[in-house]
Backbone as a ProteinNet text record, in pm:
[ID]
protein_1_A
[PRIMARY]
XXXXXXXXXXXXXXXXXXXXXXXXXXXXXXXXXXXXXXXXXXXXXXXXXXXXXXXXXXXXXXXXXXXXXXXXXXXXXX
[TERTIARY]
-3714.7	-3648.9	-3659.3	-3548.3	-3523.5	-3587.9	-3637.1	-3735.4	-3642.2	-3611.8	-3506.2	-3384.5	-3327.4	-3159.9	-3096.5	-3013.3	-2884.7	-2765	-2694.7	-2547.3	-2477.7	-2465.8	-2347	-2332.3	-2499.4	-2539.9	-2555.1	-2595.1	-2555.1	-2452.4	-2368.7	-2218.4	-2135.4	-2245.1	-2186.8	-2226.2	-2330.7	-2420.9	-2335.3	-2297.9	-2252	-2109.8	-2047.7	-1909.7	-1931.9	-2034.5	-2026.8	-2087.4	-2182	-2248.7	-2086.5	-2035.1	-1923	-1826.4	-1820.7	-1712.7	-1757.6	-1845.8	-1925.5	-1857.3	-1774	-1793.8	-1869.4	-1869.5	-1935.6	-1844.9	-1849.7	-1761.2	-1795.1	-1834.2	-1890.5	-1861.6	-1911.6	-1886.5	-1786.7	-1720.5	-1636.7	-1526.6	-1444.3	-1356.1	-1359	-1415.9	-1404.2	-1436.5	-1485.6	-1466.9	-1311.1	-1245.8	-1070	-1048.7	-1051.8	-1004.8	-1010.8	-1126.1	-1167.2	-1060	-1033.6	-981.2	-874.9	-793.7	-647.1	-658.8	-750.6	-719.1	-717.4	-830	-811.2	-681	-630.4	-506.5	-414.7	-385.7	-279.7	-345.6	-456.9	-477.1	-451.8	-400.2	-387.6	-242.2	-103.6	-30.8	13.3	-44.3	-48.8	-1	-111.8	-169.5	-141.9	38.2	69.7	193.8	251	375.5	522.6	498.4	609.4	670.6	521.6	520.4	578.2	535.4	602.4	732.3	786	925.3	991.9	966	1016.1	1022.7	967.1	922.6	1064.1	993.4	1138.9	1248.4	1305.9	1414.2	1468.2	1380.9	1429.1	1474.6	1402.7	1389.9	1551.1	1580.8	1675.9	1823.3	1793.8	1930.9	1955.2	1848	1804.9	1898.6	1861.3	1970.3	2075.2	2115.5	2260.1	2330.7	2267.6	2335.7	2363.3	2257.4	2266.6	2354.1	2404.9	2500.5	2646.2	2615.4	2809	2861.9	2670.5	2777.5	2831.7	2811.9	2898.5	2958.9	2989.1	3112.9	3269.3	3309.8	3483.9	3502	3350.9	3402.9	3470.8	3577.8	3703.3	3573.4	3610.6	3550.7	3540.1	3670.7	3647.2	3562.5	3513.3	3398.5	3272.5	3249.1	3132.4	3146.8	3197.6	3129.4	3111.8	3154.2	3139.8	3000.7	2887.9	2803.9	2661.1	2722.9	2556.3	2592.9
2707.2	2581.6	2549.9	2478.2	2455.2	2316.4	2333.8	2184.8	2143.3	2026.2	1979.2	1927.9	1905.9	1850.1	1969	1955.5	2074.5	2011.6	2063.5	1938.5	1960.8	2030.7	2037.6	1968	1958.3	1922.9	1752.6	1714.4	1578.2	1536.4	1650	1546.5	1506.5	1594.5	1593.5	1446.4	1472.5	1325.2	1199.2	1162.4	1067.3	1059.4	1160.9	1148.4	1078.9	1146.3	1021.2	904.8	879.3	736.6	641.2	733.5	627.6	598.3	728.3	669.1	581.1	541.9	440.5	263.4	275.3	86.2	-32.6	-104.2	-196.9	-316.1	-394.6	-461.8	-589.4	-754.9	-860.3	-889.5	-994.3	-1047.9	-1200.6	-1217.2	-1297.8	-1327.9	-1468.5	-1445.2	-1391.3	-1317.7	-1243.1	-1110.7	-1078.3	-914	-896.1	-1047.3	-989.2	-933.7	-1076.8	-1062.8	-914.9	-844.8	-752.4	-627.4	-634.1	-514.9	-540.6	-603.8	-657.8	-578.9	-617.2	-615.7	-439	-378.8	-221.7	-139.9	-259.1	-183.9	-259.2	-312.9	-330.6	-235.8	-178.3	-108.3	51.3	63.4	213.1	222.1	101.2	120.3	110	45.1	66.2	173.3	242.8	365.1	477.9	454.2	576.3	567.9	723.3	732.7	692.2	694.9	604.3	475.2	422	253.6	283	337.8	390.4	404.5	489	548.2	423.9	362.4	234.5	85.6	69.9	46	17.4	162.1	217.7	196.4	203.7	203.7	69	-34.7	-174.8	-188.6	-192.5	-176.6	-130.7	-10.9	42	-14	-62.9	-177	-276.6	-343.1	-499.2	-466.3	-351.3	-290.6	-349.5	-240.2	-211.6	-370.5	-414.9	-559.9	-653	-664.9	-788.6	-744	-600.1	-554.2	-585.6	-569.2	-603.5	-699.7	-817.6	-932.4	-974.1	-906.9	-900.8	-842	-705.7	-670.8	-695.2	-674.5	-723.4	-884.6	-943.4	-1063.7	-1007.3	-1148.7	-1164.2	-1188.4	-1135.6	-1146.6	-1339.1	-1445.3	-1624.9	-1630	-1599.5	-1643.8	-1596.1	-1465.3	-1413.5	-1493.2	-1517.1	-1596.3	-1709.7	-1820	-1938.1	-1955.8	-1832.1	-1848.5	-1827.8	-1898.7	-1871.4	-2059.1
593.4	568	419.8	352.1	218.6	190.4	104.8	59.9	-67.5	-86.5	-179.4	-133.6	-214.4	-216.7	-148.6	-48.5	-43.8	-87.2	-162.9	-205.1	-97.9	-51.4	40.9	159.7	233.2	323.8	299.2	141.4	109.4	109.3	15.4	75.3	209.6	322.3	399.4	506.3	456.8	532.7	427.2	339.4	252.2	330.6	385.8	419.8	548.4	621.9	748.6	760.9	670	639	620.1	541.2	470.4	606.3	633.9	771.3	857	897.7	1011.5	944.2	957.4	947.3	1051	974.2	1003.9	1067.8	1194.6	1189.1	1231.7	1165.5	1168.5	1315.7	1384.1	1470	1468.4	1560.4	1517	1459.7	1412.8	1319.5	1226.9	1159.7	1017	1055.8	1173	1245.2	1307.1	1323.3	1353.3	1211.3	1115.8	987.6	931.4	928.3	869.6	941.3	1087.2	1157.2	1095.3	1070.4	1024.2	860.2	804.9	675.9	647.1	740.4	743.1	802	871.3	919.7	821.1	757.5	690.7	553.3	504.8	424	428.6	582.6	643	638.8	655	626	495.6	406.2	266.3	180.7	262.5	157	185.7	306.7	355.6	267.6	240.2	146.1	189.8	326.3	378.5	313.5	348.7	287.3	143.2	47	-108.8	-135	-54.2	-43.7	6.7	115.7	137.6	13.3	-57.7	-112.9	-218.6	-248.3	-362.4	-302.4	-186.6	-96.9	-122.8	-118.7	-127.7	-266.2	-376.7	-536.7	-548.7	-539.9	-517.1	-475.5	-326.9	-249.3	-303.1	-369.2	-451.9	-574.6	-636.3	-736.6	-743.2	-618.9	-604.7	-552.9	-458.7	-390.2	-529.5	-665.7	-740.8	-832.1	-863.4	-926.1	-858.7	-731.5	-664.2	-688.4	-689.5	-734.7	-826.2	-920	-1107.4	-1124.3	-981.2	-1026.5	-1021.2	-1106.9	-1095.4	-1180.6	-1259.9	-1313.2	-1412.8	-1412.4	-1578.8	-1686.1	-1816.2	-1903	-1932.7	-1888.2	-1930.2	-1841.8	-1718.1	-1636.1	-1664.8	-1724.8	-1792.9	-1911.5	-2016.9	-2122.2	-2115.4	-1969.8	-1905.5	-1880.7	-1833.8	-1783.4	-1897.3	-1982.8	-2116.8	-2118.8
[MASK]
++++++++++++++++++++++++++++++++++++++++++++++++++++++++++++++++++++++++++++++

């Protein structure tokens, strides 16, 4: 048997310490489940791409509506 640190065997114990949550009792043990699940859809690339998807439509929709003005109604609007 090895007397000392093993890293490997530490990181491995650190990975499941970390995974174990903790979860309060009560209202702030809902709060908390909520807040991990809205942090799980977060932090998926879906959510990103979607994201961009809107950015994108928001674009395009606030552009349609300027397009086709007469130049007397564009200099009407300063």
């Amino acid at each position: 048997m090895e007397v000392g640190l093993n890293e490997e065997l530490s990181e491995l114990i650190i990975e499941n310490i970390n995974a174990v949550r903790v979860w309060p009792k009560g209202f702030f043990g809902y709060v908390k489940k909520f807040r991990v699940f809205l942090k799980t859809i977060i932090r998926a690339s879906s959510f990103d791409n979607l994201l961009m998807f809107m950015v994108i439509a928001n674009t395009v929709v606030m552009s349609l509506g300027s397009y086709g003005i007469s130049p007397e109604f564009e200099s009407g609007l300063d």
